[in-house]
C-alpha positions as CSV (number, residue, x, y, z in Angstrom):
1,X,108.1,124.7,72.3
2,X,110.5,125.3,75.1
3,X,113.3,123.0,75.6
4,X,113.2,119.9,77.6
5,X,115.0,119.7,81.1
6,X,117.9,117.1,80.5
7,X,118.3,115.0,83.4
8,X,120.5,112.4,83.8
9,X,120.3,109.0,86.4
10,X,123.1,107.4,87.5
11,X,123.0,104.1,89.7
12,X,126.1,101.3,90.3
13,X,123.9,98.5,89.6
14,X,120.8,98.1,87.0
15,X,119.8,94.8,88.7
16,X,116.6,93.5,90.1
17,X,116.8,95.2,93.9
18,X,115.0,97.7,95.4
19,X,117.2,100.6,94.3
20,X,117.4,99.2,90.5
21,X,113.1,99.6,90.2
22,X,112.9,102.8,92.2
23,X,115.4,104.6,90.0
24,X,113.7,102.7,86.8
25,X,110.6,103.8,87.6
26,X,111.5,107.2,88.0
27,X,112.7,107.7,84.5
28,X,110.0,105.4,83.4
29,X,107.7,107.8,84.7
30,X,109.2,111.2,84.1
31,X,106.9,113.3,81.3
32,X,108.5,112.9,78.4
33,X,107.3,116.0,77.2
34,X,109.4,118.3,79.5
35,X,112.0,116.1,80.5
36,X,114.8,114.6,78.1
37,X,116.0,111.7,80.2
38,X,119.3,109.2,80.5
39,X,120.4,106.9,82.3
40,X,123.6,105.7,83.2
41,X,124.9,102.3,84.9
42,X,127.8,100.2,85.7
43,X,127.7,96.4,84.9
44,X,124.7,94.3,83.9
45,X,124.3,90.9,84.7
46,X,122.6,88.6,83.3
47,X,119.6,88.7,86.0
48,X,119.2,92.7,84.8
49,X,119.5,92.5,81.3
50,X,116.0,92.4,80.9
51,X,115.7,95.9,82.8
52,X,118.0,97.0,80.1
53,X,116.0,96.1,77.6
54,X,112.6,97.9,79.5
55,X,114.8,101.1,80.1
56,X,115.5,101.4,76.2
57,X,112.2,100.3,75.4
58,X,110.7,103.3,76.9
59,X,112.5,105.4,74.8
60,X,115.3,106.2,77.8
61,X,118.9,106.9,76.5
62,X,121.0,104.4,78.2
63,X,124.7,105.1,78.7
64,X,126.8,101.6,79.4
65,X,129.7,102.4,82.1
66,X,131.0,99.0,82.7
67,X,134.3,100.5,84.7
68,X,131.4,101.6,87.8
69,X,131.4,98.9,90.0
70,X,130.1,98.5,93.1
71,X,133.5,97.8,95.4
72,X,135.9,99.9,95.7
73,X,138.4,100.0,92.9
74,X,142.0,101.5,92.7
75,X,141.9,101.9,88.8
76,X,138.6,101.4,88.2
77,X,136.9,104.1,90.6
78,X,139.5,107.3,89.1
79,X,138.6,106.0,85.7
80,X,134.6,106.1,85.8
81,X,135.0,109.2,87.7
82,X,137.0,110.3,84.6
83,X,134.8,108.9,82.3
84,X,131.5,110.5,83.8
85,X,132.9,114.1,84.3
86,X,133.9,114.3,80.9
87,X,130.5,112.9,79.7
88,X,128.8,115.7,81.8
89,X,130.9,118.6,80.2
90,X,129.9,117.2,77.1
91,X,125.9,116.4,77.0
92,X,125.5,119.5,79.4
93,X,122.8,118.3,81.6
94,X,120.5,120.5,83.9
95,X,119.8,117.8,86.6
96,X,122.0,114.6,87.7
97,X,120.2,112.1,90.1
98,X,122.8,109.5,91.8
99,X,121.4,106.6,93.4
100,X,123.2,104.2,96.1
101,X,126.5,105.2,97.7
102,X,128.9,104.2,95.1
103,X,127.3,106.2,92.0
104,X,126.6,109.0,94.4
105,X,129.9,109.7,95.4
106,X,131.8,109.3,91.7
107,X,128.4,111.0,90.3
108,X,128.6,114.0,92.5
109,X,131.8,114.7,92.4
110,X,131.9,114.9,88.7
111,X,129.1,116.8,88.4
112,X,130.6,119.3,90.8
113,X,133.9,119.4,88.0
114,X,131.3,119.4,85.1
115,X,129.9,122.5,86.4
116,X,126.2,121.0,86.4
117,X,123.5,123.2,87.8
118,X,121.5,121.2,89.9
119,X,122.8,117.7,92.1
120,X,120.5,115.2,93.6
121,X,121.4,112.5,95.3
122,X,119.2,109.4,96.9
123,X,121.0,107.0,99.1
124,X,118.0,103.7,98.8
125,X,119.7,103.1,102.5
126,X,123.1,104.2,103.9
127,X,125.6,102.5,104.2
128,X,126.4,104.1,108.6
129,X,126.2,100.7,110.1
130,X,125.5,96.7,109.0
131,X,127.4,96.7,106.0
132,X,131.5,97.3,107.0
133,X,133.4,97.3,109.8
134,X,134.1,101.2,112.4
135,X,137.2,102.2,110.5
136,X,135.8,102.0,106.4
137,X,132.4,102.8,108.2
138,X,134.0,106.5,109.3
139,X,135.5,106.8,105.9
140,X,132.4,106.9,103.8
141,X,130.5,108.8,106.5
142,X,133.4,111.1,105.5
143,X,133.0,111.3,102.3
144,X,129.5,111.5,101.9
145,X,129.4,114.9,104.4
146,X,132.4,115.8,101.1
147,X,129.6,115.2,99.0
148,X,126.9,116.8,100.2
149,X,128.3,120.0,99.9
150,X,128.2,119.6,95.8
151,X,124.4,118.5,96.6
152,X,121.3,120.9,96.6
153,X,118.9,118.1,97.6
154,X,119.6,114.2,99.1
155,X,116.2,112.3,98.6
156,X,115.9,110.0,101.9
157,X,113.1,107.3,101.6
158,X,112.0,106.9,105.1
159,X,111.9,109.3,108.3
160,X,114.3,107.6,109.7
161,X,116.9,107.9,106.9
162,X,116.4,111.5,106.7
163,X,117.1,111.8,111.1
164,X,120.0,109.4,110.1
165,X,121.9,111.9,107.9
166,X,120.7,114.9,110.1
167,X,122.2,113.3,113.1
168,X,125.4,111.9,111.7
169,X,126.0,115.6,110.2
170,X,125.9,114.9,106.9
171,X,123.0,117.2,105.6
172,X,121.4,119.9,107.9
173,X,117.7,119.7,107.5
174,X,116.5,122.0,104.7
175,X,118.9,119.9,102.4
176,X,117.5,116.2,103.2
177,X,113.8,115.3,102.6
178,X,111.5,111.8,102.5
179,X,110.0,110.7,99.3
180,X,109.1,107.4,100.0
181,X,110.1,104.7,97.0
182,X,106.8,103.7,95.0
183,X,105.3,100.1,93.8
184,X,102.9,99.3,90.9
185,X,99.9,98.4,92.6
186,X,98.7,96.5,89.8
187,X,101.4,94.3,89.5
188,X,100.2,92.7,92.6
189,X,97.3,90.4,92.2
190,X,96.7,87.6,95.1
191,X,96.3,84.6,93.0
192,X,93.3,82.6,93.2
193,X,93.3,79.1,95.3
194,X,93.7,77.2,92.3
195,X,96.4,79.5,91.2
196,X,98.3,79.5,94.1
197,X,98.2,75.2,94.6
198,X,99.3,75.3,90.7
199,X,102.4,77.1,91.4
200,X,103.4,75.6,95.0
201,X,103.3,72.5,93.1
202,X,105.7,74.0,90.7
203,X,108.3,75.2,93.8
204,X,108.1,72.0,95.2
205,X,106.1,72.9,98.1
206,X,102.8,70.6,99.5
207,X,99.4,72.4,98.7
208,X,98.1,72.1,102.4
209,X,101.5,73.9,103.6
210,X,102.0,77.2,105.1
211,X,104.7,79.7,103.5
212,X,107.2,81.4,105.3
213,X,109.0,84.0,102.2
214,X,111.2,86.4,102.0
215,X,112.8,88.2,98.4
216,X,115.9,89.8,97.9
217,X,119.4,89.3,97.8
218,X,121.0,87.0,99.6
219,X,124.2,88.8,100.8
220,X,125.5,89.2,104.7
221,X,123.2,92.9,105.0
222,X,120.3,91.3,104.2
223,X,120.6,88.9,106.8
224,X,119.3,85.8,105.3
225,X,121.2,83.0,107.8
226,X,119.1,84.5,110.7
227,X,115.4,83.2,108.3
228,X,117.3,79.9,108.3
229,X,118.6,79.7,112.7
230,X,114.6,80.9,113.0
231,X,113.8,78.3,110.6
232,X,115.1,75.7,113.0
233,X,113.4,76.7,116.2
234,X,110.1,77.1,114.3
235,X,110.4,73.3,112.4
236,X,111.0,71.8,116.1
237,X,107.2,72.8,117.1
238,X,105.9,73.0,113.1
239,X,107.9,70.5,110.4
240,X,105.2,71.1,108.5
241,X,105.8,74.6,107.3
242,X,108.0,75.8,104.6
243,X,110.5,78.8,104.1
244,X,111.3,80.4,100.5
245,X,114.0,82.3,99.2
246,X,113.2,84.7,96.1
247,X,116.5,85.9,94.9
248,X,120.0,85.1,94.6
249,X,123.7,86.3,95.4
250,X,127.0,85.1,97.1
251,X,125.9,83.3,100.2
252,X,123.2,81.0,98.0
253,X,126.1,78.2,98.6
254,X,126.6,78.6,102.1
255,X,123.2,79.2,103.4
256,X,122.1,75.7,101.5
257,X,125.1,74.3,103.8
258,X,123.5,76.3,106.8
259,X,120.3,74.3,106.2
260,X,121.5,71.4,106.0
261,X,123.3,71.6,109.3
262,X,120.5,72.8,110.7
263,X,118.2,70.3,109.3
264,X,115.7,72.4,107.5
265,X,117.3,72.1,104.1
266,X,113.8,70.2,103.0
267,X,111.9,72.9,104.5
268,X,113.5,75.3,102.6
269,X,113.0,76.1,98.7
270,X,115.9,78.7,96.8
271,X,114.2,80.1,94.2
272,X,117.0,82.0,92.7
273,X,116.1,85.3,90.3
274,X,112.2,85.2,89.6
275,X,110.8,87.5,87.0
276,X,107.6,86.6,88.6
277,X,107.6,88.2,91.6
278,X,104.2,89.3,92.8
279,X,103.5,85.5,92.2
280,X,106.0,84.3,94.7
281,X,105.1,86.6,97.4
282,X,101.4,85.2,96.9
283,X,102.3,82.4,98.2
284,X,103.6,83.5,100.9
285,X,100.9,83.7,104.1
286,X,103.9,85.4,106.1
287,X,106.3,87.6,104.9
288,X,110.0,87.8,106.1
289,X,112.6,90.4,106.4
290,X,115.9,89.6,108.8
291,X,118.0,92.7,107.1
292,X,120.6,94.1,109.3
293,X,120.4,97.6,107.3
294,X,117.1,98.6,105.2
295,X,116.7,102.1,103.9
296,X,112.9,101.2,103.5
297,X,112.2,97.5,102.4
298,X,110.4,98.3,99.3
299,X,109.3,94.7,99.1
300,X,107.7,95.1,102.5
301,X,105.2,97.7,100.4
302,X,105.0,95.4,97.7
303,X,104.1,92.3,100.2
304,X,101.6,94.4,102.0
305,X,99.8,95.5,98.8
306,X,99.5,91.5,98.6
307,X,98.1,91.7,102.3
308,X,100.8,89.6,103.8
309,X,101.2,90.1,107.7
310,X,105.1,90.8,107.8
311,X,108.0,89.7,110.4
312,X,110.6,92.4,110.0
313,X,113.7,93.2,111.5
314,X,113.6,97.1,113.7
315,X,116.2,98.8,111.5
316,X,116.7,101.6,108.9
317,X,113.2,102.6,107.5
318,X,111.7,99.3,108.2
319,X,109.4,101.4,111.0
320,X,107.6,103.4,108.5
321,X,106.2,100.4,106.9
322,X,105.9,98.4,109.8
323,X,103.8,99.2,112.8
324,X,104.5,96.5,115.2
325,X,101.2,94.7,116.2
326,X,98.9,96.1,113.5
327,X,100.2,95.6,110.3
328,X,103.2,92.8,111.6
329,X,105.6,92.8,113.9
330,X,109.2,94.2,114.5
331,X,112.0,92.2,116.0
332,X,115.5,93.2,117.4
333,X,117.8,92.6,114.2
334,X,120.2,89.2,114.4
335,X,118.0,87.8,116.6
336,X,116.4,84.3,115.0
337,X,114.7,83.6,118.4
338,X,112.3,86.7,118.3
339,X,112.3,86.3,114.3
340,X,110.7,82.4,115.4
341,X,108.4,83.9,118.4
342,X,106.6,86.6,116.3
343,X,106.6,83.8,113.0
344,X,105.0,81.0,115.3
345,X,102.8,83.5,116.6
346,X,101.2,84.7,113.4
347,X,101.7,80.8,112.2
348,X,99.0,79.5,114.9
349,X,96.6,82.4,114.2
350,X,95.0,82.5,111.3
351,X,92.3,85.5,112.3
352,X,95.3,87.5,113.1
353,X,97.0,86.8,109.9
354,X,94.1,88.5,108.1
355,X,93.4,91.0,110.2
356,X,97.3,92.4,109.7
357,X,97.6,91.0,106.0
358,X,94.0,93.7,105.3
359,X,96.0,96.5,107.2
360,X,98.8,96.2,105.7
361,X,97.0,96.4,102.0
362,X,94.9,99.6,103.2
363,X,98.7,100.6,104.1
364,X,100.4,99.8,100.8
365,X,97.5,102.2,98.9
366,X,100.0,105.1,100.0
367,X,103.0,103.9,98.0
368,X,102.1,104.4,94.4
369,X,104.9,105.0,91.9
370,X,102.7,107.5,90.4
371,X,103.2,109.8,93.6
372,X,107.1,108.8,93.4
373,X,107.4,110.5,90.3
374,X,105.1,113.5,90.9
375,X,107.0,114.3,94.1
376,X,110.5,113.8,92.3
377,X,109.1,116.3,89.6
378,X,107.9,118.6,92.2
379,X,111.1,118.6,93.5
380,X,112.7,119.2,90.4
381,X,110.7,122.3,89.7
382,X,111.1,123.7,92.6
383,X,115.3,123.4,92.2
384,X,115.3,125.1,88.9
385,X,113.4,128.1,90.1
């Protein structure tokens, strides 16, 4: 029998965002026959330990790096970077995957000392505007074109991620390509009637009520305080409906003081962490994303395999998901007023609801996690030819 590829993940974070699942159901899904597979992560919370426990479950090494965090560290970023080169130029691996900016630069670099054979990096998003200010904006654009030099393929997950890098310089074309990030269709079930009143009564929400929802972390990218400022405009014509939050992070404190100043605080339910997702976006008849920065909303697949008409903000990858008046509709990003016009639109129309929740669902059949992994392998193959 020949000898199994090694292949080796690396991602910052094993927590429960988009970026976390893609890369966990890569190595979930990776044939076990030909491929021996690890993967390696800084810190887990609390929320993630459960993905720990998944990751070893399937029979995936899982390496603990607790020194790779996410911010930028004067002793802990020259230490990981340590600790993962020499951790290379021991196991000898044939492939190393980085995921998200942090572990792709430390991961690349190392791997470039290490002598590995084959880099690949995937962004989940970068990191060019909506997350810092010009100055530490230019500095990673920097060091990612640094980087990509020790790269033989950077996995983008949209279209427009891909133009992104091509445009800013970063990767000339041959070396970037789009493998969209994959959902397990199963997972998402609409919940019957019954179902669905059992579990609004649960979240504190009235049985006759419509659902406004979004999931994800709550942190400034995401763009969580514009729901809220739309929130407002939308409870002046409808007091009736209610707005969910699936998901927590730092601004949970100051968004409840947000609502509250805006009046809607008893409009609005924080969920925190669920570990019942595809539940909570059942409820939901409209689904909301305000993200200043997305590099392809994979909840926006996984609320359209639920057939949920989607507000979304125009950014990052969001387009290739979102077709503006079929499927939902796209809305200049910070911008709560058009986030509240294209809301209250689909809120008085119940026919058009349907009509974009059932095209979005025929739309969702094209993001399987089984054609994730198949493409990832294919692209794998092809490298070590």
């Amino acid at each position: 029998m020949p000898n199994k590829t090694k292949v080796l993940h690396i991602i910052t974070r094993l927590d429960k965002g988009g970026s976390a699942e893609n890369t966990f159901l890569t190595v979930k899904g990776l044939d076990k026959e030909k491929y021996d597979v690890t993967l390696m992560s800084g810190p887990v919370e609390d929320a993630s330990q459960e993905r720990r426990t998944q990751v070893e479950e399937y029979g995936i090494r899982y390496i603990h790096l607790p020194v790779l965090v996410r911010n930028i560290h004067m002793v802990y970023d020259p230490i990981a970077l340590f600790k993962i080169y020499r951790f290379l130029a021991k196991e000898k691996f044939d492939v190393v995957h980085t995921h998200t900016s942090k572990a792709g630069l430390l991961g690349r670099f190392a791997a470039k000392l290490a002598g590995t054979p084959l880099v690949v990096h995937t962004p989940h998003g970068h990191i060019f505007y909506g997350y810092f200010g010009r100055l530490k904006t230019k500095m990673f654009i920097r060091l990612e074109k640094l980087a990509s030099r020790m790269t033989n393929k950077i996995v983008a997950l949209t279209d427009r991620e891909r133009s992104d890098y091509i445009t800013h310089k970063i990767a000339r074309e041959g070396k970037c390509i789009v493998i969209h990030s994959g959902i397990e269709l199963d997972r998402y079930r609409e919940l019957t009637l019954e179902e669905k009143n059992k579990l609004k009564k649960e979240i504190g929400i009235p049985e006759d009520a419509l659902v406004v929802g979004t999931a994800g972390r709550l942190i400034p990218v995401k763009g969580p305080e514009f729901m809220i400022k739309a929130s407002q405009h939308i409870c002046l014509e409808s007091p009736e409906i209610y707005f969910v939050f699936a998901g927590d992070g730092p601004l949970k404190e100051e968004l409840q003081t947000l609502a509250k100043k805006t009046g809607t605080d008893k409009n609005i339910v924080f969920l925190g962490w669920r570990d019942d997702v595809p539940r909570i976006l059942s409820v939901f008849d409209i689904f909301l994303l305000p993200s200043l920065n997305e590099g392809m909303g994979r909840v926006l697949a996984e609320a359209m395999a639920l057939g949920k008409p989607i507000v979304a903000s125009n950014v990052g990858g969001v387009p290739d998901l979102v077709i503006h008046g079929k499927n939902g509709y796209l809305v200049p990003p910070q911008n709560p007023e058009e986030l509240a016009k294209y809301t209250q639109l689909l809120l008085e129309d119940k026919d058009k609801r349907e009509k974009m929740g059932r095209a979005g669902k025929e739309m969702a059949s094209g993001f399987t996690h089984e054609a994730m992994v198949q493409k990832i392998t294919n692209l794998y193959e092809e490298l070590m030819k």
